[in-house]
C-alpha positions as MATLAB code, in Angstrom:
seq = 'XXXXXXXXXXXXXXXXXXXXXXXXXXXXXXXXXXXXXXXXXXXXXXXXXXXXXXXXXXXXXXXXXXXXXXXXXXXXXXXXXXXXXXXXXXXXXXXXXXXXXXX';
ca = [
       3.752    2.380   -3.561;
       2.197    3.939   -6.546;
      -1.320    2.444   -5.947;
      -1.050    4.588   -2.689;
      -0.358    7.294   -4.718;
      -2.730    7.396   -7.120;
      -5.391    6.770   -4.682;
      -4.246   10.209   -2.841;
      -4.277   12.161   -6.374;
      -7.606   10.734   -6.988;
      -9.213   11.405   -3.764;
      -7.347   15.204   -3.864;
      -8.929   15.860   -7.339;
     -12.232   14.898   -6.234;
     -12.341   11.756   -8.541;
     -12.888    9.202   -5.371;
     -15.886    7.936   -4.814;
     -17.519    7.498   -1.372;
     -19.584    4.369   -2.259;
     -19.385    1.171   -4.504;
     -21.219    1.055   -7.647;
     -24.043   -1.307   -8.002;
     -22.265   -5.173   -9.006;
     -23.943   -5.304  -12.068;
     -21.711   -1.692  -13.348;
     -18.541   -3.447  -12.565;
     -19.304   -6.566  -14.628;
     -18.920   -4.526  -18.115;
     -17.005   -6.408  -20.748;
     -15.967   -3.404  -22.382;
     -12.614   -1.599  -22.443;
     -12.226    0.244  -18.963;
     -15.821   -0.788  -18.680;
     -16.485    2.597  -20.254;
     -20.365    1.511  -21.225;
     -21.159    1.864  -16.948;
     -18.261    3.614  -14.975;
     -16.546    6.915  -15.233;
     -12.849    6.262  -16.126;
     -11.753    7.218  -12.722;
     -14.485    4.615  -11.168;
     -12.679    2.092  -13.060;
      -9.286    3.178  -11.884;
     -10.626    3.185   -8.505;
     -12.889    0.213   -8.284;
     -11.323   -2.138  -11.052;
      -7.622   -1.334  -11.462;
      -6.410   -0.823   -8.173;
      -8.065   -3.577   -6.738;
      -7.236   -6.137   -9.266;
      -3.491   -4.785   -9.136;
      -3.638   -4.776   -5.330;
      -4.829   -8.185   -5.376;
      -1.720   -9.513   -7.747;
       0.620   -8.070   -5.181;
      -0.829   -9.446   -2.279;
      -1.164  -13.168   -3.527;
       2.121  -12.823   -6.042;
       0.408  -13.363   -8.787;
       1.574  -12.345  -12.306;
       1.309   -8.899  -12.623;
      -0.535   -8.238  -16.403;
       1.885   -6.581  -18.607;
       1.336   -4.294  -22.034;
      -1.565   -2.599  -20.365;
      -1.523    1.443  -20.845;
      -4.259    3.389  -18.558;
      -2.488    7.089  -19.217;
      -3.080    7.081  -22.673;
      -6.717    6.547  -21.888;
      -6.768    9.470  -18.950;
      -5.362   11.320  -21.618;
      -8.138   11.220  -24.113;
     -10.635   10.985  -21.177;
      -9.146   14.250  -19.454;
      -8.419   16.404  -22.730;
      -9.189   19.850  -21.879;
      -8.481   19.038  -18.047;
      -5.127   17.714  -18.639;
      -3.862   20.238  -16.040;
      -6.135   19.758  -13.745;
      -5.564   15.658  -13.512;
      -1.594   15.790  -14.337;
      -0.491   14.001  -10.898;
      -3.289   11.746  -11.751;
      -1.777   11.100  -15.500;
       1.801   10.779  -14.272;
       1.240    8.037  -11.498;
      -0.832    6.464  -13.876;
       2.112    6.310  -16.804;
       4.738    5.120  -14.423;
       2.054    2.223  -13.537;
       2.459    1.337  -16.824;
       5.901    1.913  -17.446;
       6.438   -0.520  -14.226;
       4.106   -3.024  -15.291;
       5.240   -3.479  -19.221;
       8.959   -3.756  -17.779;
       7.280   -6.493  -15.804;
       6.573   -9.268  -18.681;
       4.442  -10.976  -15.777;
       7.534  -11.903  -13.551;
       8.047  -10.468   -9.774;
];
């Protein structure tokens, strides 16, 4: 599964973290909470969880979302360095806005 994936690119690249941020950082209302996580600690902590937990109870998967233009800007000037990460994360969203919410 891709969220298997990315969680090995992550964790290869050094861009897994060991322990949870505190609560409070992972209630941010802004875009990929940018104002109190690191992009990848929202990709790890927020995304992949929330996805995760769509698949497991079949809920509607959300649709029109795009994370790799975001790693993109996030990662200029390491673009090599995180391109497994960048690629997983732009067939996530290729999958997800074929979805339109269905199964």
């Amino acid at each position: 599964m891709l969220l298997e994936e990315l969680e090995t690119h992550l964790k290869a690249q050094k861009l897994w973290d060991d322990s949870m941020p505190e609560p409070s950082r992972l209630m941010s209302t802004q875009p990929f909470a940018s104002d109190t996580l690191e992009f990848h600690q929202w990709v790890q902590f927020i995304m992949i969880p929330s996805l995760r937990q769509c698949v497991e109870q079949q809920n509607p998967l959300p649709n029109k979302i795009a994370v790799s233009p975001m790693a993109v800007e996030m990662w200029k000037g390491r673009l090599k360095e995180h391109r497994q990460v960048i690629l997983v994360l732009k067939a996530i969203d290729e999958l997800l806005d074929g979805h339109h919410g269905r199964h």
